[in-house]
C-alpha positions as CSV (number, residue, x, y, z in Angstrom):
1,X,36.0,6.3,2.2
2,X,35.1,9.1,5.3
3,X,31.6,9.0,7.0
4,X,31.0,12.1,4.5
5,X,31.4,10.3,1.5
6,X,29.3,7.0,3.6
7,X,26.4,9.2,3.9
8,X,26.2,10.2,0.9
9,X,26.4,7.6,-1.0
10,X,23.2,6.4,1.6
11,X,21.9,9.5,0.0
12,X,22.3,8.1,-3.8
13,X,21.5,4.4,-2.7
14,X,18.1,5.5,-0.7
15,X,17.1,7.6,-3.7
16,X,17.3,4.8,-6.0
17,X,15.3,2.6,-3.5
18,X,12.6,5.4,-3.9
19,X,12.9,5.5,-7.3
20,X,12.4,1.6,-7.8
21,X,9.3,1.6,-6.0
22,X,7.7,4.6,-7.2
23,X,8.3,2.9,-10.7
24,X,7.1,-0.6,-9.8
25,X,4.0,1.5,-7.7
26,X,2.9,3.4,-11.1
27,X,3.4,-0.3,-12.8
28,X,1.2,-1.9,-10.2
29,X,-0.7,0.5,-8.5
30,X,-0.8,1.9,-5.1
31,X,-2.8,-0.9,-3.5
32,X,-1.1,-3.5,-4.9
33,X,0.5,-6.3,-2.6
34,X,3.6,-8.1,-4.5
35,X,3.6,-12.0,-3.9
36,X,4.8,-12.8,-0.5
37,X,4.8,-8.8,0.4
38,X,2.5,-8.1,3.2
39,X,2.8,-4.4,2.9
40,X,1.1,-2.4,-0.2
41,X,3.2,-0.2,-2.4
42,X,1.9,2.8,-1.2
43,X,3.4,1.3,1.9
44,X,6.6,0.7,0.6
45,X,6.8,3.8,-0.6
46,X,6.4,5.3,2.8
47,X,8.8,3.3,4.1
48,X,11.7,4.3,1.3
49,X,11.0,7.6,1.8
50,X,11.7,7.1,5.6
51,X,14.8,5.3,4.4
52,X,16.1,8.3,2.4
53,X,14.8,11.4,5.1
54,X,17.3,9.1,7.4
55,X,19.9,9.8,5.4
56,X,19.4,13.4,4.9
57,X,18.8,13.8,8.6
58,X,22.2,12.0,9.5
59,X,23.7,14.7,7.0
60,X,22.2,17.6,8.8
61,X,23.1,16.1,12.3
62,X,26.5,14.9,11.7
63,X,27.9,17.5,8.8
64,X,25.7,20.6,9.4
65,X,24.3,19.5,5.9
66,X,21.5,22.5,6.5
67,X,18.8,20.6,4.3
68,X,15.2,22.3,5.3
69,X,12.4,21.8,2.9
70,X,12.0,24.8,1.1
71,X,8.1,25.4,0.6
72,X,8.5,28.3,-1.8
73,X,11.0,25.7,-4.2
74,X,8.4,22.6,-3.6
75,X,5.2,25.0,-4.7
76,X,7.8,26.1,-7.8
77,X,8.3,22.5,-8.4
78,X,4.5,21.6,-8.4
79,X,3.8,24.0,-10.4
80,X,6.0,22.9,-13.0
81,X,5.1,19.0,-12.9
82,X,1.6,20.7,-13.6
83,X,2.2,22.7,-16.5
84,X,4.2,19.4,-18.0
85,X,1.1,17.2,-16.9
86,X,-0.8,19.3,-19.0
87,X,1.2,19.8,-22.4
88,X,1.8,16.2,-22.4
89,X,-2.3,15.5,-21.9
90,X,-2.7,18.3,-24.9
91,X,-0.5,15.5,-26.5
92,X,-3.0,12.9,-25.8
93,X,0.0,11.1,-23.5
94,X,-2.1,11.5,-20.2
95,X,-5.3,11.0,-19.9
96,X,-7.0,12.7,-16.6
97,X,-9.6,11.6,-14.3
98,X,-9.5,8.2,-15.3
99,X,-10.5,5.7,-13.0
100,X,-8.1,3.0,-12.8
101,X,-9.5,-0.8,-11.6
102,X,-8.2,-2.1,-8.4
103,X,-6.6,1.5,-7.8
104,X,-7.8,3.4,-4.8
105,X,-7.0,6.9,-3.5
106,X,-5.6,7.1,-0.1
107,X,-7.2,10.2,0.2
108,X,-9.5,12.6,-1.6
109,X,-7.6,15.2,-4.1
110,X,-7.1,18.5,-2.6
């Protein structure tokens, strides 16, 4: 295995780790402290997300990887997550504006 391939599978392996808690997070909630955890999910999702921008900046340093964010493709993607969101609450799959019990916003919605 080169560095290349290395970082890359960082890339993959930090993804995962985002994945995992952003699965356990909508399981648990955002406030939610595991047993023995002393940081919240929210938290720990910071921190994975750290983990993985690592990894891409290693890429971009080390490879000339060229990874920017893209506004114009993050607005597209919105977008879309939106227009889903609200076909599958027309399917009575989401429900909106629900207060959830022990579930805080860190912030006010835009």
């Amino acid at each position: 295995m080169n560095r290349l391939q290395l970082l890359l599978n960082k890339l993959a392996e930090e993804s995962t780790e985002v994945a995992k808690i952003a699965l356990k997070t909508a399981q648990f909630g955002l406030m939610e402290r595991c047993p023995g955890q002393p940081l919240t999910n929210a938290e720990r999702t910071h921190q994975e997300l750290d983990d993985l921008m690592a990894a891409v900046e290693m890429l971009n340093e080390e490879f000339g990887f060229g990874y920017e964010p893209n506004q114009t493709r993050i607005e597209a993607k919105k977008t879309k997550v939106n227009k889903f969101a609200a076909y599958s609450q027309s399917l009575g799959m989401v429900t909106p504006n629900v207060k959830l019990r022990g579930c805080a916003l860190l912030r006010s919605p835009a």
